[in-house]
C-alpha positions, 0 to 999 in steps of 0.5 A: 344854460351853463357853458361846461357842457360845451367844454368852454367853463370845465369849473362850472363857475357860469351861467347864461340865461336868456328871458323874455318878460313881461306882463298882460293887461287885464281889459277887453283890447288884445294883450300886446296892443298895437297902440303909439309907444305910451299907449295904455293897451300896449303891453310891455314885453323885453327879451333879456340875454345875462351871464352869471359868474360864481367866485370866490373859493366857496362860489357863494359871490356871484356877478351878473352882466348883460343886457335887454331890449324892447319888443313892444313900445309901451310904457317903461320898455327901452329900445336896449338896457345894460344890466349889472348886478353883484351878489352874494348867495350864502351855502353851506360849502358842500357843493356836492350834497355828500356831507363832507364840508369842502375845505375837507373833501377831496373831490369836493365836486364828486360825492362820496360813494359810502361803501364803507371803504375810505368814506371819509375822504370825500371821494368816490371809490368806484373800485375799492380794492384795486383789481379793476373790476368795479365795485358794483360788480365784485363779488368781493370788493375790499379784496383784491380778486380776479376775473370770473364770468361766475357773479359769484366769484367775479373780483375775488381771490383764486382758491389758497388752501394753506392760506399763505397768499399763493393760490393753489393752482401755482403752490408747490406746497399747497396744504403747507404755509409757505412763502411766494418763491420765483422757483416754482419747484419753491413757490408757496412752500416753507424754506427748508436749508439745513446747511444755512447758506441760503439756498433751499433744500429742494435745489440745493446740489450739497444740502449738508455743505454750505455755499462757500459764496466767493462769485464762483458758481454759487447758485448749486449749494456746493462749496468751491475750494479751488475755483479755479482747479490749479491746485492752489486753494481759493484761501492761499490762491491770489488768483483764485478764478484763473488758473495758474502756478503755485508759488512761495510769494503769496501776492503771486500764488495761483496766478498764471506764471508770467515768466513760464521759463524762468529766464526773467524774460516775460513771455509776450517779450520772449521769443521763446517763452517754453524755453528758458534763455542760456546766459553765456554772451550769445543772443542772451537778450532774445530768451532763448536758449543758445551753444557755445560762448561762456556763462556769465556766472557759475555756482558751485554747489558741492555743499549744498548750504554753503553754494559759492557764486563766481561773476565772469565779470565784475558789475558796473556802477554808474549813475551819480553818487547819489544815485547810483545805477546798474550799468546796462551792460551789467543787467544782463549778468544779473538776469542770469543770477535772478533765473538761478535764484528763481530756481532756488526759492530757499536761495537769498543772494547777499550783496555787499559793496566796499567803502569809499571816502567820503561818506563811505557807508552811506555810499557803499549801501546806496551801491549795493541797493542798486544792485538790489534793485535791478535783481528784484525786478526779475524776481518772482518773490520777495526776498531773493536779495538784500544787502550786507556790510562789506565784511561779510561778503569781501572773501567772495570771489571777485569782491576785491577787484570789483569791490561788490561781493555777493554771497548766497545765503541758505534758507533752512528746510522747514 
C-alpha cells in the first residue's frame, strides 16, 4: 500500500506492506499443529508489518524498517522480531516509462504524450495550442481555434478569407489583407493615409492635410493653426491653448492680458480692471479712474519722433549707496509713465542720472538702474527702458533739480 494515495507521501517515495508467512509441513497431523512450542507438527507462521522508503534523487537506494510476531509456537517463531534492511535497486532513471531520462524530463513523473508538439520536453501537452479545448477533442490541435458543437471545427479558427488573422465576421475588408484595428470602421483593412500623419483615410476629417500634433484635438486629421482661435497663431502663440491678446513681447504673446487696462495694476489687485487707472494724486493706488487733482507727468508729443516728458515731481533716491532704491512715494509717478509706455509699444523711455563723487559713474549707473528696475516690473515687454550717460539726457526738463533725467526714445516704423 503506498500512503499518496492518502495524501500522506504526494512524492511516492513509501511503501508499507503487511505479510503473513510461512510454511506447510508435509505429514498426516493438520498443518499449523496444536503441539508444545519445538513441536515438529507445529508449523511456523508470523504476521510482518515493514515500511520502505526510496531516496536518493534517482529513488534507487531504498530503507526498510518494521517488525514481526509469532502466531504459532513452532520451532524458530519469536514472539516480536525487528526487521532493518538497506538496499539499492538500480533503474534505468526513467521513472515514468516515456523514454526521456529524468535528469532531462521535465515532468520526469508524468510521461509525454507524443503528439509531435514539444515532444521532447518530457511533459504531457494536453492542449497543445492553448485554446482550451483539449487536444484530443480538437479538430485543429496546433492552431489556436475556437469552440464549435460541430467535432469538425471544434478548436479551429474561425473563417479568414484574406487570411490576415482577422476573421471574416469582424474584417471591414475581408477579401483584402489588411491589419487588426481597434476601429472596426479599420479592423482588418490596409492602411491608407495620404497625408502621412497617422491617422487613416477612412477617419481622417482633412485626409490631404496632415495633423499638425500640438495636443489640441488631434485625433480629426486636421491642422490647428490657432488652437486657441485668439488670433495669434499657435507658432508665435506663447499660450497657444488659452485665449488671450496679441502682443510684440513674445514670452507674453497670445496670453490672457494680466493687465486688461493697462494702468500697471493686475486685475485680481485692481478694484477696476476694465477701467484704467488716472494718475493725478487722487486714490492713484485703487486702478481706478478718478476727477480732478493734476497729473503726475505729461508728454507732449507734438512731434511725434521726438515726444518731451515732464515729472510733476522730481523721483527720489533712497536705499544705501550700493543699493540704491525707488523711494515708495516715487513708484507711483513711475507707474503713470509705465501705463504711457504700455500705450506706446515703439516708445523706449532713456534714463540717465548725474555723477556725484566719489565713484561718480559707477554711482550714477547704479541710480539710474533703480529706476530701470522699478519700470520694468510694470512692463509688459522687454525693452521699455534702459539707461544712458548723464550727457544725453541733462537738457530734459527737470533733470537739473532732481539730477535723473529722462528721455523717450522713438522706434522707427518698420
Amino acid at each position: 500500500m503506498k500512503p499518496g494515495v492518502f495524501g500522506i507521501d504526494p512524492k511516492n517515495r513509501q511503501r508499507v506492506e503487511v505479510a503473513l508467512h510461512g510454511w506447510l509441513p508435509a505429514g498426516p497431523v493438520g498443518p499449523f499443529g496444536t503441539g508444545d512450542r519445538g513441536s515438529a507438527a507445529l508449523s511456523p507462521v508470523q504476521l510482518a508489518l515493514s515500511d520502505r522508503i526510496e531516496i536518493g534523487h534517482y529513488r534507487d537506494v531504498f530503507v526498510t524498517v518494521g517488525g514481526e510476531i509469532g502466531l504459532t509456537q513452532a520451532v524458530g517463531v519469536p514472539i516480536f522480531r525487528a526487521v532493518a534492511a538497506i538496499g539499492w535497486s538500480p533503474r534505468a532513471h526513467d521513472m515514468d516509462d516515456d523514454g526521456i531520462k529524468d535528469d532531462v524530463d521535465g515532468c520526469p513523473q508524468h510521461p509525454e504524450d507524443i503528439d509531435g508538439f514539444e515532444d521532447s520536453d518530457g511533459c504531457p501537452d494536453l492542449d497543445n495550442d492553448q485554446d482550451n479545448i483539449i487536444d484530443r477533442e480538437d479538430a485543429c490541435p496546433n492552431v489556436k481555434g475556437v469552440p464549435s458543437s460541430d467535432p469538425k471545427k471544434n478548436g479551429c479558427p474561425l473563417p479568414d478569407a484574406d487570411g490576415d488573422g482577422v476573421e471574416d465576421a469582424k474584417d471591414a475588408c475581408p477579401n483584402e489583407k489588411g491589419v487588426p484595428n481597434a476601429d472596426p470602421r479599420l479592423n482588418g483593412c490596409a492602411p491608407k493615409d495620404s497625408d502621412g500623419d497617422g491617422i487613416d483615410d477612412v477617419i481622417d476629417k482633412c485626409p490631404t492635410q496632415a495633423e499638425d500634433k500640438d495636443g489640441f484635438e488631434d485625433e480629426d486629421g486636421c491642422p490647428d493653426p490657432d488652437n486657441d482661435g485668439d488670433g495669434v497663431n499657435d507658432q508665435d502663440d506663447a499660450c497657444p491653448n488659452v485665449k488671450g491678446d496679441p502682443s510684440t513681447d513674445p514670452r507674453i504673446n497670445g496670453c490672457p492680458n494680466p493687465d486688461r487696462d493697462g494702468d500697471t495694476y493686475p486685475n485680481d489687485e485692481d478694484k477696476c480692471p476694465d477701467g484704467a487707472e488716472v494718475f493725478n494724486g487722487v486714490d492713484d493706488e485703487d486702478g481706478c479712474p478718478d476727477e480732478g487733482g493734476k497729473p503726475l507727468i505729461t508728454i507732449d508729443d507734438k512731434d511725434p519722433k521726438r515726444p518731451i516728458l515732464k515729472l510733476a515731481a522730481p523721483i527720489k533716491i533712497g536705499g544705501t549707496k550700493e543699493l540704491p532704491e525707488v523711494d515708495p512715494a516715487s513708484v507711483v509717478v513711475l507707474r503713470a509713465l509705465a501705463q504711457e509706455l504700455n500705450k506706446h509699444p515703439e516708445w523706449t523711455v532713456a534714463i540717465g542720472a548725474r555723477p556725484t563723487a566719489p565713484d561718480a559713474q559707477l554711482d550714477a549707473l547704479a541710480r539710474s538702474f533703480a529706476v530701470v528696475r522699478v519700470l520694468s516690473t510694470f512692463s509688459r515687454r522687454d525693452g521699455e527702458a534702459e539707461t544712458v550717460g548723464w550727457d544725453a539726457v541733462k537738457n530734459q526738463p527737470g533733470a537739473a533739480a532732481s539730477g535723473l533725467g529722462f528721455t523717450i526714445l522713438v522706434a522707427p516704423k518698420p
